[in-house]
C-alpha positions in Angstrom: 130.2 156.3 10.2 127.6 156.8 13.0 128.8 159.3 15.9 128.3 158.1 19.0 127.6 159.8 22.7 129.4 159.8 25.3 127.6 157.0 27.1 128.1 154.8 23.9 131.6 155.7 23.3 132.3 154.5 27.1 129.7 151.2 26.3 132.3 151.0 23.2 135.5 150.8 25.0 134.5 149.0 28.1 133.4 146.0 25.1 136.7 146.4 23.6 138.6 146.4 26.5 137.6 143.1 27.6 135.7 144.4 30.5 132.6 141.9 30.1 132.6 138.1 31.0 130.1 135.4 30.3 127.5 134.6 32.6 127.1 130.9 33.0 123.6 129.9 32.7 122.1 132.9 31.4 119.1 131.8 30.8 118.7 130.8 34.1 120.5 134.1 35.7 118.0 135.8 33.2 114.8 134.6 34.9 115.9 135.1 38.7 116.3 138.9 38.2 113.3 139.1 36.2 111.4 137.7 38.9 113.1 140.2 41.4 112.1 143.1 39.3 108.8 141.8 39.4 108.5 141.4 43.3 110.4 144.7 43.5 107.8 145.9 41.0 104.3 144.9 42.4 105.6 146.5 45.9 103.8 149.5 46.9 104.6 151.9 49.5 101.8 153.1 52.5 103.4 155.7 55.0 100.8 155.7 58.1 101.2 158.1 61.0 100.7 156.0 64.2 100.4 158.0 67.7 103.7 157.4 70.1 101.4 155.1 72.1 100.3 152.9 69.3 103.9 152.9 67.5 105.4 151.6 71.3 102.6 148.9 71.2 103.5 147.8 67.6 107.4 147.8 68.6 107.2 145.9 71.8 104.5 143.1 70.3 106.7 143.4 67.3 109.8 142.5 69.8 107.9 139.9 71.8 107.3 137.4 68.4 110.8 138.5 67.1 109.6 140.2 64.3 110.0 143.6 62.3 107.6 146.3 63.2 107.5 146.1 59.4 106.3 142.8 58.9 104.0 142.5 62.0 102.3 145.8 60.1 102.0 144.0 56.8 100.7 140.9 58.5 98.4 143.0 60.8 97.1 144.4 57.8 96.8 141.4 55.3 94.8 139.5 58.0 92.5 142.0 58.5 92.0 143.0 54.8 91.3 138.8 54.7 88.6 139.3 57.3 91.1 136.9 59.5 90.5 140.2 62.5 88.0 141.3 63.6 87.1 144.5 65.2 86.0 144.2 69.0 82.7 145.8 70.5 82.0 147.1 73.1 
C-alpha cells in the first residue's frame, strides 16, 4: 500500500468524511471560473509615481464623473494608447 503525506492523508479523510457535495451544473460552474482565472490571469500590474499635484487632479476628476481613480487611469491610458488623446501644443 502507497503511503500518503500529510496533505493527502487530510484530502483522504475530508473524502471519507462526507465533507464534499455535488456541484449542480458542473460543467457550467467549470467554465465561469475558468474564465475568471483567465481575466485574473491576463491582468497586469503598472505602479506609476504621480506628483501630489497630478494625483489631486486625477482624484477630484476621478470624483467629478463618479469614478475610481483606478479606472479613470486605465481609461486615461487605453484612450491614449488608442490614439483617442492627443497631446496639446503649445
Amino acid at each position: 500500500m502507497t503511503t500518503l503525506n500529510t496533505e493527502e492523508q487530510l484530502l483522504l479523510n475530508s473524502v471519507e468524511n462526507e465533507e464534499w457535495q455535488t456541484i449542480d451544473n458542473f460543467e457550467n460552474s467549470k467554465a465561469i471560473y475558468q474564465d475568471y482565472a483567465k481575466k485574473y490571469l491576463q491582468q497586469q500590474t503598472i505602479e506609476i509615481v504621480l506628483s501630489l499635484e497630478d494625483q489631486e487632479k486625477l482624484l477630484n476628476l476621478a470624483n467629478n464623473l463618479g469614478q475610481s481613480t483606478s479606472n479613470l487611469t486605465k481609461e486615461i491610458l487605453h484612450k491614449y494608447l488608442q490614439g483617442e488623446l492627443i497631446e496639446k501644443t503649445a
